[in-house]
mmCIF file of the N, C-alpha and C atoms, coordinates in Angstrom:
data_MODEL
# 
_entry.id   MODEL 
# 
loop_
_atom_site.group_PDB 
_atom_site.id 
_atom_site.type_symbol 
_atom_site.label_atom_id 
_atom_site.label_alt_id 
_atom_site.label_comp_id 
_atom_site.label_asym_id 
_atom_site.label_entity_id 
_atom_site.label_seq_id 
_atom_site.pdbx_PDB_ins_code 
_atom_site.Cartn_x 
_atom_site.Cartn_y 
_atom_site.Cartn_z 
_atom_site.occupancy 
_atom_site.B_iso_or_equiv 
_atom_site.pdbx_formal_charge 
_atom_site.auth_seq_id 
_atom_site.auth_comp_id 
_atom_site.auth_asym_id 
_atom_site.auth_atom_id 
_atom_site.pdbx_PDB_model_num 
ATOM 1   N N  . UNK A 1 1  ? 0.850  -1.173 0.000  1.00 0.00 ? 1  UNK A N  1 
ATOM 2   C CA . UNK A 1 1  ? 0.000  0.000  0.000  1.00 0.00 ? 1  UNK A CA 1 
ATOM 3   C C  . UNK A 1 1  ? 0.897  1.237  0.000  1.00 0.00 ? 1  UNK A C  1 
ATOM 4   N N  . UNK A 1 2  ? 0.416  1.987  -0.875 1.00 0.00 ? 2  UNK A N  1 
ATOM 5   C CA . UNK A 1 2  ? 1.606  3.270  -1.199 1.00 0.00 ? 2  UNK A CA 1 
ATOM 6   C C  . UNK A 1 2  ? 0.453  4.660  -0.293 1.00 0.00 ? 2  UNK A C  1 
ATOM 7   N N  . UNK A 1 3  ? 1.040  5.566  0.465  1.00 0.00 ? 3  UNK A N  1 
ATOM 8   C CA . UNK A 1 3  ? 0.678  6.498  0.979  1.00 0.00 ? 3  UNK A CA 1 
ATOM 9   C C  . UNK A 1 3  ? 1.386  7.865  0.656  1.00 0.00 ? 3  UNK A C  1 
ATOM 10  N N  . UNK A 1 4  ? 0.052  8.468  0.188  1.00 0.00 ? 4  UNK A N  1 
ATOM 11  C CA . UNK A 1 4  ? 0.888  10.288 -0.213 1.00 0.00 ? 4  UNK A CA 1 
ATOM 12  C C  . UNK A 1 4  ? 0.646  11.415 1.320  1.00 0.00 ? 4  UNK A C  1 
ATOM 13  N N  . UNK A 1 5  ? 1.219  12.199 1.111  1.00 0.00 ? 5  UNK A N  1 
ATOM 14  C CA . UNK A 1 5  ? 1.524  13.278 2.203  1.00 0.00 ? 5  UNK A CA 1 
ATOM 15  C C  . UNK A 1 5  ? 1.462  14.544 1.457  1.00 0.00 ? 5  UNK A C  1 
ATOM 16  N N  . UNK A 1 6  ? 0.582  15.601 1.805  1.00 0.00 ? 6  UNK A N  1 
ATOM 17  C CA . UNK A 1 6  ? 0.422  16.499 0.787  1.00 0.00 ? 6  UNK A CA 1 
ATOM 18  C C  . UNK A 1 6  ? 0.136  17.510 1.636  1.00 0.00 ? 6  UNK A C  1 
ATOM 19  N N  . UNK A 1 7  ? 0.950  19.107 1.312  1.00 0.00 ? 7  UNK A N  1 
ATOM 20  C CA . UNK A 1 7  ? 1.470  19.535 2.318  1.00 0.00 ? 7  UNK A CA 1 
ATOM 21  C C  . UNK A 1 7  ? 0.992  21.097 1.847  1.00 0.00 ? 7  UNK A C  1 
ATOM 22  N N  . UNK A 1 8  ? -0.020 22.019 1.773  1.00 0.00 ? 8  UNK A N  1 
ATOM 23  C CA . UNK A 1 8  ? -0.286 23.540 1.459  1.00 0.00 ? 8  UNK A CA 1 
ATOM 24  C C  . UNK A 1 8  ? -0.123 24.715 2.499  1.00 0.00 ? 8  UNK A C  1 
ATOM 25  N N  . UNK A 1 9  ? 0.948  24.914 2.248  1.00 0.00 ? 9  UNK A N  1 
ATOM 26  C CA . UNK A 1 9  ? 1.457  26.324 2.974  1.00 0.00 ? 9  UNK A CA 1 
ATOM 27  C C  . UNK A 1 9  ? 1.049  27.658 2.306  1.00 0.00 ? 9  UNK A C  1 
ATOM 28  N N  . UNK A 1 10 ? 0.717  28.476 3.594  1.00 0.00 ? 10 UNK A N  1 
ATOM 29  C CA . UNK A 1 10 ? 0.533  29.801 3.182  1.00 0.00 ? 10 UNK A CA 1 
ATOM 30  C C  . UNK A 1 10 ? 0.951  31.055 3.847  1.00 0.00 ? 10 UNK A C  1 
ATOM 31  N N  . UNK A 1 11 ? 0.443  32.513 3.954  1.00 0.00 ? 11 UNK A N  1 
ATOM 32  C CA . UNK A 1 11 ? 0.952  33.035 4.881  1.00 0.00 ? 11 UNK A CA 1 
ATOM 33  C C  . UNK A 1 11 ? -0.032 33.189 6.015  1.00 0.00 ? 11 UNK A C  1 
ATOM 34  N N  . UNK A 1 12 ? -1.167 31.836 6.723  1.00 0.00 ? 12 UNK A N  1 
ATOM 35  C CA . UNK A 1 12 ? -1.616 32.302 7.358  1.00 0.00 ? 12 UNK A CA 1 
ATOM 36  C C  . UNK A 1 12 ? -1.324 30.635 8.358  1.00 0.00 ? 12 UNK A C  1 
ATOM 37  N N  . UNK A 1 13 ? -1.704 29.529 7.513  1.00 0.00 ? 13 UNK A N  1 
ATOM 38  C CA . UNK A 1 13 ? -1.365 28.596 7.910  1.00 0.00 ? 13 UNK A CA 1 
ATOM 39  C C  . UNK A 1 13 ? -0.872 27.372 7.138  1.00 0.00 ? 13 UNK A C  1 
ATOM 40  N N  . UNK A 1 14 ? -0.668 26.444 7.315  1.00 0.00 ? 14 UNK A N  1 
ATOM 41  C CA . UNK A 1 14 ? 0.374  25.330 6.977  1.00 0.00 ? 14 UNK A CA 1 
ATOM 42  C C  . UNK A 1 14 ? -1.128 23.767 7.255  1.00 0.00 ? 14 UNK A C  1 
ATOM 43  N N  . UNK A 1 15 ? -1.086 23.323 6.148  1.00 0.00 ? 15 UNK A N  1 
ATOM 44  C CA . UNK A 1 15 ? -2.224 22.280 6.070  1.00 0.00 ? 15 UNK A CA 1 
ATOM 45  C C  . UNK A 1 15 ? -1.873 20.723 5.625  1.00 0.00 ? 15 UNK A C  1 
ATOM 46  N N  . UNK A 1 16 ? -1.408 20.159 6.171  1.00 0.00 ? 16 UNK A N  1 
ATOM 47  C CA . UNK A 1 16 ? -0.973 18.477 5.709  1.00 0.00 ? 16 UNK A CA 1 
ATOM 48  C C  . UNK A 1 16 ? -2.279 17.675 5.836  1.00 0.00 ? 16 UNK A C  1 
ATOM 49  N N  . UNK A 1 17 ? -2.161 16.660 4.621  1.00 0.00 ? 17 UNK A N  1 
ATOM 50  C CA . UNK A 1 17 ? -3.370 15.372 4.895  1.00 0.00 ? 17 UNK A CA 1 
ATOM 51  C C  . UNK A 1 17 ? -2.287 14.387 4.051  1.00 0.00 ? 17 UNK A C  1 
ATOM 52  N N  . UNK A 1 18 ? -2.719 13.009 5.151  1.00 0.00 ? 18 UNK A N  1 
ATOM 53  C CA . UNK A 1 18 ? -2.365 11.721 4.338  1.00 0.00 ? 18 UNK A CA 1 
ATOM 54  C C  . UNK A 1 18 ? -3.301 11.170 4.424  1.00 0.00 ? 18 UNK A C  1 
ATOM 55  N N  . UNK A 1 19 ? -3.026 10.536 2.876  1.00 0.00 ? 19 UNK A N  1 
ATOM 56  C CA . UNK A 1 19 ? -4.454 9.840  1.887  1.00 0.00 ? 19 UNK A CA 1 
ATOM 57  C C  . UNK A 1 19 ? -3.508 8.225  1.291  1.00 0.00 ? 19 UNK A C  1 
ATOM 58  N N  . UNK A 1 20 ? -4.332 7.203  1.695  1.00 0.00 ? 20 UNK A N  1 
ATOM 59  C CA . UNK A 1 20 ? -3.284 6.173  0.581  1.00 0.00 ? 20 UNK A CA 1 
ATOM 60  C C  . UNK A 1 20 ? -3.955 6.244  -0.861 1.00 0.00 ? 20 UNK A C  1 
ATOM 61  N N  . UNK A 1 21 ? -2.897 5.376  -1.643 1.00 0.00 ? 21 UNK A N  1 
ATOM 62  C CA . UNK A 1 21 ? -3.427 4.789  -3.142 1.00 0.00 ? 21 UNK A CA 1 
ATOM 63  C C  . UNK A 1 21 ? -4.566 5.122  -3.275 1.00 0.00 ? 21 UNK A C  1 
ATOM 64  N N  . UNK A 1 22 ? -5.919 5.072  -2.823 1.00 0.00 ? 22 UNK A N  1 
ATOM 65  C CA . UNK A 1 22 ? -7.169 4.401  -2.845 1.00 0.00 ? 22 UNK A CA 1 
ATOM 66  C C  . UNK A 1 22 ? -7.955 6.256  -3.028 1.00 0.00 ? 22 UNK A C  1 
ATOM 67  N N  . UNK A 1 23 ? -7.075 6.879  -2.509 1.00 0.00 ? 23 UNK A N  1 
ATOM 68  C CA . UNK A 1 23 ? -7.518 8.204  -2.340 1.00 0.00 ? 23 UNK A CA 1 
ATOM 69  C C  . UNK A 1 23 ? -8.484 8.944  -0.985 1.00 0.00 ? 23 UNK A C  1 
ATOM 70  N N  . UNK A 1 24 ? -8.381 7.928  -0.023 1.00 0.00 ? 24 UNK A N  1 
ATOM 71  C CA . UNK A 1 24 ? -8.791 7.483  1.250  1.00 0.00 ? 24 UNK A CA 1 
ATOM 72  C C  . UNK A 1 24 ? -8.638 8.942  2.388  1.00 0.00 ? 24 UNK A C  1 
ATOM 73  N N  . UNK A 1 25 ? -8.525 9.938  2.923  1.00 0.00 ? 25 UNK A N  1 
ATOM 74  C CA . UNK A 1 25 ? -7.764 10.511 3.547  1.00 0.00 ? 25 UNK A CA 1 
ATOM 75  C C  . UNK A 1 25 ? -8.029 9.755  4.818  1.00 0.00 ? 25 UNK A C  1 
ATOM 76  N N  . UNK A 1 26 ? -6.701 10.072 5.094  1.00 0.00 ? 26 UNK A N  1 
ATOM 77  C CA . UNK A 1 26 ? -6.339 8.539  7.025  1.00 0.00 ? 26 UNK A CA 1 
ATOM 78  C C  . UNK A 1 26 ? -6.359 9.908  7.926  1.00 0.00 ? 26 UNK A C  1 
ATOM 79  N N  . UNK A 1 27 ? -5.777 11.045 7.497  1.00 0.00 ? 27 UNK A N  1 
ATOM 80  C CA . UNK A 1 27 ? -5.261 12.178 8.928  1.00 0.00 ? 27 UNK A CA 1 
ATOM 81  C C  . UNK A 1 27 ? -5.124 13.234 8.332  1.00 0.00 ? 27 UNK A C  1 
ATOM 82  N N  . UNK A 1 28 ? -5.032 14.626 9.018  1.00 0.00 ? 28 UNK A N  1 
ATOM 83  C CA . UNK A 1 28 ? -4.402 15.869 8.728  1.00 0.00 ? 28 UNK A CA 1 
ATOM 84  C C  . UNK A 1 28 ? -4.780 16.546 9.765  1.00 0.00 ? 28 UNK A C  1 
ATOM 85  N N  . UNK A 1 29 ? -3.450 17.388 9.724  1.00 0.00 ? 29 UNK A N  1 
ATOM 86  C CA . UNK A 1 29 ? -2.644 18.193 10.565 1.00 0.00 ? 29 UNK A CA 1 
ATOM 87  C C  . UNK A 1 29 ? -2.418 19.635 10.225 1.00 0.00 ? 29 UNK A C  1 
ATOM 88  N N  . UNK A 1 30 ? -2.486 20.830 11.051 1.00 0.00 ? 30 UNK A N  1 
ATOM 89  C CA . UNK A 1 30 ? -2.745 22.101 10.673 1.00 0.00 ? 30 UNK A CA 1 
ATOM 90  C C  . UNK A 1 30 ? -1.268 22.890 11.699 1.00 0.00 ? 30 UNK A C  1 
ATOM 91  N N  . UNK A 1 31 ? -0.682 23.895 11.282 1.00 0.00 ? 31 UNK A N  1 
ATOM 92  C CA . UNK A 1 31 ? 0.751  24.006 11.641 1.00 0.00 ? 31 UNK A CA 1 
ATOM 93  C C  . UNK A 1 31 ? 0.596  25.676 11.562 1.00 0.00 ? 31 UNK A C  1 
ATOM 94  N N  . UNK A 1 32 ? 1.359  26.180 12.015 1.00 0.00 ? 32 UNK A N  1 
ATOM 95  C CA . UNK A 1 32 ? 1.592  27.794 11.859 1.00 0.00 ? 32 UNK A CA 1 
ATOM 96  C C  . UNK A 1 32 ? 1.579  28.394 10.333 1.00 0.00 ? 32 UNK A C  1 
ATOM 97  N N  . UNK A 1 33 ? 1.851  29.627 9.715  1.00 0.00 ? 33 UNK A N  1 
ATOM 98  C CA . UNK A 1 33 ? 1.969  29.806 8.402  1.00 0.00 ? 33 UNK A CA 1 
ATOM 99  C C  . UNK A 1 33 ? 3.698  29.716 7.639  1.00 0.00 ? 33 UNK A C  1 
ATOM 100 N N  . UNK A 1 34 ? 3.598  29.401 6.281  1.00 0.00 ? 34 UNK A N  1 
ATOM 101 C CA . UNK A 1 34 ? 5.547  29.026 6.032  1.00 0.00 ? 34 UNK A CA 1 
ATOM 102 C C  . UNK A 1 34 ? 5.476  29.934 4.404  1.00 0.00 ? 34 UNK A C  1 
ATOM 103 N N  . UNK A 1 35 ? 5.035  31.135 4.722  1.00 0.00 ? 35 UNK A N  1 
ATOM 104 C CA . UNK A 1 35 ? 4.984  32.154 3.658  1.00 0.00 ? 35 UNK A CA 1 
ATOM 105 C C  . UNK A 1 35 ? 6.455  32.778 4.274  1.00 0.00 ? 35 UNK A C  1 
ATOM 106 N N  . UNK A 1 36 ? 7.407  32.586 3.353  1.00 0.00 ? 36 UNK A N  1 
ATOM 107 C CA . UNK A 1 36 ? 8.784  32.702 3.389  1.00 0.00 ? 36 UNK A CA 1 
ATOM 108 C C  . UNK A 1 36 ? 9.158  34.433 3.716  1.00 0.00 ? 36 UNK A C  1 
ATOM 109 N N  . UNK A 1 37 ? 7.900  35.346 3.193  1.00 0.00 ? 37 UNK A N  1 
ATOM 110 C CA . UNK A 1 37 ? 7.725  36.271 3.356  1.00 0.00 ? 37 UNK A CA 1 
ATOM 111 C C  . UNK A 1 37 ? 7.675  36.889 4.710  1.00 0.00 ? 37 UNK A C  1 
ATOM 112 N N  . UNK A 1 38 ? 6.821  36.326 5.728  1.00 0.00 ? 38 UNK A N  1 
ATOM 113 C CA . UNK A 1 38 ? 6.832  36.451 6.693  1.00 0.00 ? 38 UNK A CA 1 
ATOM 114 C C  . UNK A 1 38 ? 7.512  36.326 7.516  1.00 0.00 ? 38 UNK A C  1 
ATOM 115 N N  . UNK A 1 39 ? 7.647  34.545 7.715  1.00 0.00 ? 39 UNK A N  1 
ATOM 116 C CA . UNK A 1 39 ? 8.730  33.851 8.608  1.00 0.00 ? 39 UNK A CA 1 
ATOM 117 C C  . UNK A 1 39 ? 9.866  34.229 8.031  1.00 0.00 ? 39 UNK A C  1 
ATOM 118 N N  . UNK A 1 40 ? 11.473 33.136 9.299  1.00 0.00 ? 40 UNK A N  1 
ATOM 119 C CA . UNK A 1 40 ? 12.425 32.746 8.644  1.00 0.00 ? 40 UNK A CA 1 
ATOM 120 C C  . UNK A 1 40 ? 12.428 31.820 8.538  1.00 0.00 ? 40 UNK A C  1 
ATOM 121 N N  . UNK A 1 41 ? 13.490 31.216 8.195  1.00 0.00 ? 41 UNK A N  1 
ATOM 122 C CA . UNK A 1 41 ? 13.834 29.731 7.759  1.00 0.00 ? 41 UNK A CA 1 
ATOM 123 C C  . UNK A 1 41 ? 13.166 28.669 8.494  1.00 0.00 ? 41 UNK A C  1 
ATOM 124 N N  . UNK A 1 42 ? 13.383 28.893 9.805  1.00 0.00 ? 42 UNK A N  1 
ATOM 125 C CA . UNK A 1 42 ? 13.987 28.195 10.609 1.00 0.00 ? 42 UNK A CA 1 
ATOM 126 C C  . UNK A 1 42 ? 12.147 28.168 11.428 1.00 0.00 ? 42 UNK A C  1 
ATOM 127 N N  . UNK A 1 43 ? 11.668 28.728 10.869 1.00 0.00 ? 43 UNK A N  1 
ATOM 128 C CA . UNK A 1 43 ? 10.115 28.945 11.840 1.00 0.00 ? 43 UNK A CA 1 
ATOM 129 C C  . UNK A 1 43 ? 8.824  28.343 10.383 1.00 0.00 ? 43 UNK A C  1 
ATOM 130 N N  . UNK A 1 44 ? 9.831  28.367 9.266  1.00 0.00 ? 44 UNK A N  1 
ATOM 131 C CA . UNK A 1 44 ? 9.116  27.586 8.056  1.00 0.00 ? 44 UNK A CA 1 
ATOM 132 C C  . UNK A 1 44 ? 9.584  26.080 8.038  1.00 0.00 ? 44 UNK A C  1 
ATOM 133 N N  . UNK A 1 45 ? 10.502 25.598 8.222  1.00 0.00 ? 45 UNK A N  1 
ATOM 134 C CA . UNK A 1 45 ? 10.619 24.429 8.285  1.00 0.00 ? 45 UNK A CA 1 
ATOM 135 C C  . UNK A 1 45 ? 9.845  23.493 9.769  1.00 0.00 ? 45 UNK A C  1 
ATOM 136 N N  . UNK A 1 46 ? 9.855  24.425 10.903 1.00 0.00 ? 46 UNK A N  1 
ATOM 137 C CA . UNK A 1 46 ? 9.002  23.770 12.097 1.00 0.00 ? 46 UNK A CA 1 
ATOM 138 C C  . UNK A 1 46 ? 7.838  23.916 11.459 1.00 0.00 ? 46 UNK A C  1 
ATOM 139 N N  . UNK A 1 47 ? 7.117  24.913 11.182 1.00 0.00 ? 47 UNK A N  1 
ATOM 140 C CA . UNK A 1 47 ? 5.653  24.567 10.537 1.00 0.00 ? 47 UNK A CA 1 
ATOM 141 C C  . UNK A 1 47 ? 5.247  22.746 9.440  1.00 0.00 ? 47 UNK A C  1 
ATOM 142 N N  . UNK A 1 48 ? 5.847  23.223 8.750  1.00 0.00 ? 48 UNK A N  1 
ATOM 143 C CA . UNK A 1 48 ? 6.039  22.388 7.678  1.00 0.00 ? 48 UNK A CA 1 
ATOM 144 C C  . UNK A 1 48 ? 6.075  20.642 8.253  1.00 0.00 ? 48 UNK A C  1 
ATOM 145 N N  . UNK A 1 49 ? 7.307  20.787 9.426  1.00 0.00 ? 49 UNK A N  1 
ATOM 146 C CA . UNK A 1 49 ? 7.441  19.503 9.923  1.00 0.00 ? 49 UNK A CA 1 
ATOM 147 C C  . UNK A 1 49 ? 6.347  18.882 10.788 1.00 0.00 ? 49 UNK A C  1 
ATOM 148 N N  . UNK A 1 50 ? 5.730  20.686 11.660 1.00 0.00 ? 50 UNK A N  1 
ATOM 149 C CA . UNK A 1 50 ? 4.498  20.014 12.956 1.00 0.00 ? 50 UNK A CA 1 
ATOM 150 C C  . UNK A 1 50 ? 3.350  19.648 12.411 1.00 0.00 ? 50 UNK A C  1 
ATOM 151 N N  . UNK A 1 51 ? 3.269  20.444 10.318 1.00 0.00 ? 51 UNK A N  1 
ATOM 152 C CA . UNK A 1 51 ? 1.961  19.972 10.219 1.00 0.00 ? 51 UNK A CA 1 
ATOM 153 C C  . UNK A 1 51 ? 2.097  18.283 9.667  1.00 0.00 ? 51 UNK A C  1 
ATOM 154 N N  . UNK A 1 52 ? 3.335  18.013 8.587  1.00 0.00 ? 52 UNK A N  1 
ATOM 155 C CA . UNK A 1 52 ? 3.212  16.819 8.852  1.00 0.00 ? 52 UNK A CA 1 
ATOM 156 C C  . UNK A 1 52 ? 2.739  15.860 9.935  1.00 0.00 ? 52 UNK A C  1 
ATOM 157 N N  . UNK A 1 53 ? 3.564  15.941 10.944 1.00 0.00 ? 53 UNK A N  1 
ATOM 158 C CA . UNK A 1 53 ? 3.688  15.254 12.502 1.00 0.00 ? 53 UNK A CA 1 
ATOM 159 C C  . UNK A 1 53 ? 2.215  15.282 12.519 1.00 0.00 ? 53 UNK A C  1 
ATOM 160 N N  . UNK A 1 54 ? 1.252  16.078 12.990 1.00 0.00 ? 54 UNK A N  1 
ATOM 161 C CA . UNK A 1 54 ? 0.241  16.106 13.476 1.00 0.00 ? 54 UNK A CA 1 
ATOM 162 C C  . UNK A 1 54 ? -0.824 15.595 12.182 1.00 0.00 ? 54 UNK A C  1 
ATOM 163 N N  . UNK A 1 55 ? -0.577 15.232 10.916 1.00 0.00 ? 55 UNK A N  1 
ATOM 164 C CA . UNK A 1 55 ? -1.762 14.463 9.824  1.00 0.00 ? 55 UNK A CA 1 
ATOM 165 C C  . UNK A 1 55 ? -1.429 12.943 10.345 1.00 0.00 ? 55 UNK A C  1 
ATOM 166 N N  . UNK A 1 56 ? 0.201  12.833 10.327 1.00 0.00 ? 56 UNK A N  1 
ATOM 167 C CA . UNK A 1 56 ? 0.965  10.950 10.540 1.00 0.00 ? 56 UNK A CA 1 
ATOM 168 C C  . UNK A 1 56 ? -0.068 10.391 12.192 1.00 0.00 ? 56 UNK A C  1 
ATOM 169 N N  . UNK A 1 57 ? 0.346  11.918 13.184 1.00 0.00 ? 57 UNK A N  1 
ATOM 170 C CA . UNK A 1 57 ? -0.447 11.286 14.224 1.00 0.00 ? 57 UNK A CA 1 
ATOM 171 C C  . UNK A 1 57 ? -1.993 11.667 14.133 1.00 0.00 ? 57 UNK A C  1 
ATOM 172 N N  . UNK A 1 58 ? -2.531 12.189 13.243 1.00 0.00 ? 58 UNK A N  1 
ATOM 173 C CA . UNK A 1 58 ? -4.168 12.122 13.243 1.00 0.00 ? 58 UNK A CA 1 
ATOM 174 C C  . UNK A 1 58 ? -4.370 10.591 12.909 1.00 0.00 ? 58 UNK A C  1 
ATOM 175 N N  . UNK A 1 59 ? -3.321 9.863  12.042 1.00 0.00 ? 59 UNK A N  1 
ATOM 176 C CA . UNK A 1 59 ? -3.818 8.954  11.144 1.00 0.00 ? 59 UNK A CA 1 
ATOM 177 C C  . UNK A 1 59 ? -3.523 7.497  11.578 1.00 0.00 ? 59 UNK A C  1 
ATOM 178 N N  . UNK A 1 60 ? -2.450 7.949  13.083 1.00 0.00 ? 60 UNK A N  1 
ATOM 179 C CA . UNK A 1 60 ? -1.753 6.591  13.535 1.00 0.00 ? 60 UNK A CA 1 
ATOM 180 C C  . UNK A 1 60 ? -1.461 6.083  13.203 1.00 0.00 ? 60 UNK A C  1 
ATOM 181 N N  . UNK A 1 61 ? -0.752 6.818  11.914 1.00 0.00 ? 61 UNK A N  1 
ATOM 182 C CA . UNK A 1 61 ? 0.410  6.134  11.181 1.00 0.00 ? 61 UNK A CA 1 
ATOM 183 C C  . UNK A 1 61 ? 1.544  5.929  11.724 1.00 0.00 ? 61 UNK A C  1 
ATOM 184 N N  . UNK A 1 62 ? 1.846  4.179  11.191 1.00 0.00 ? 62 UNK A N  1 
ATOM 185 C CA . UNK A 1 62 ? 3.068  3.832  12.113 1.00 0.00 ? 62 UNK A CA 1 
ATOM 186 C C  . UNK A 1 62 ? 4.363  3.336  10.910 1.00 0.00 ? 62 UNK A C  1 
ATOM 187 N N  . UNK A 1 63 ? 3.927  3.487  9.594  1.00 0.00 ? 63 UNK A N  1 
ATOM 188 C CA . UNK A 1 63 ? 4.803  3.056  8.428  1.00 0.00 ? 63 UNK A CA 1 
ATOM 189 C C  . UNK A 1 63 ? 6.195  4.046  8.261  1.00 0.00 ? 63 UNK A C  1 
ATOM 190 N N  . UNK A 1 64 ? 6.717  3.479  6.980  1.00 0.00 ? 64 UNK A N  1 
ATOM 191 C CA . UNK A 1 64 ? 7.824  4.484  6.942  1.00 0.00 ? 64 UNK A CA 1 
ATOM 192 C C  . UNK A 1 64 ? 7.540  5.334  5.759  1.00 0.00 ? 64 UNK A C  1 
ATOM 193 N N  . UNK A 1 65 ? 7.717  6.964  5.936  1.00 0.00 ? 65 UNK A N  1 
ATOM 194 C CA . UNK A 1 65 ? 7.829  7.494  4.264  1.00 0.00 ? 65 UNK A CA 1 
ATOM 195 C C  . UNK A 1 65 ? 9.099  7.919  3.448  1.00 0.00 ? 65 UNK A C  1 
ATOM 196 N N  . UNK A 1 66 ? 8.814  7.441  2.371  1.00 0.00 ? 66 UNK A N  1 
ATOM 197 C CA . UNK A 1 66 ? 9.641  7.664  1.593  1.00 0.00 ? 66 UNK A CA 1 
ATOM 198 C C  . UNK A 1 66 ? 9.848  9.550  1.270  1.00 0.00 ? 66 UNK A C  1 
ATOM 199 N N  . UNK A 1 67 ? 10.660 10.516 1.521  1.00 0.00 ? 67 UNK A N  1 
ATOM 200 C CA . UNK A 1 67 ? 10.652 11.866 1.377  1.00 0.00 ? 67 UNK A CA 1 
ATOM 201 C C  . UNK A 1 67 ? 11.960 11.853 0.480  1.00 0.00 ? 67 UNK A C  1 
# 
């Protein structure tokens, strides 16, 4: 079973959902905003990572992803 991770940043907030093959959504996770404009680096990549984190743990996902 193949699983996607799909990840829309903006400058207000940061939106992850994982969905498998099937087109299923399992979880998603909502994160600060990663409009490069705003933030720095370093406050766009924590977004980015907490909204992942928080779709994997909506979804109790325990697999590995391929990034």
């Amino acid at each position: 079973m193949k699983y996607y991770l799909g990840i829309d940043g903006g400058g207000s907030n940061t939106t992850a959902v994982l969905a498998d093959e099937s087109g299923n959504l399992l979880g998603m996770g909502m994160a600060g905003p990663t409009s490069g404009h705003f933030i720095g680096h370093q406050a766009l990549i924590h977004h980015l990572r907490a909204a992942a984190a928080f779709a994997l743990d909506s979804a109790r996902f325990e697999g590995q992803l391929d990034l």
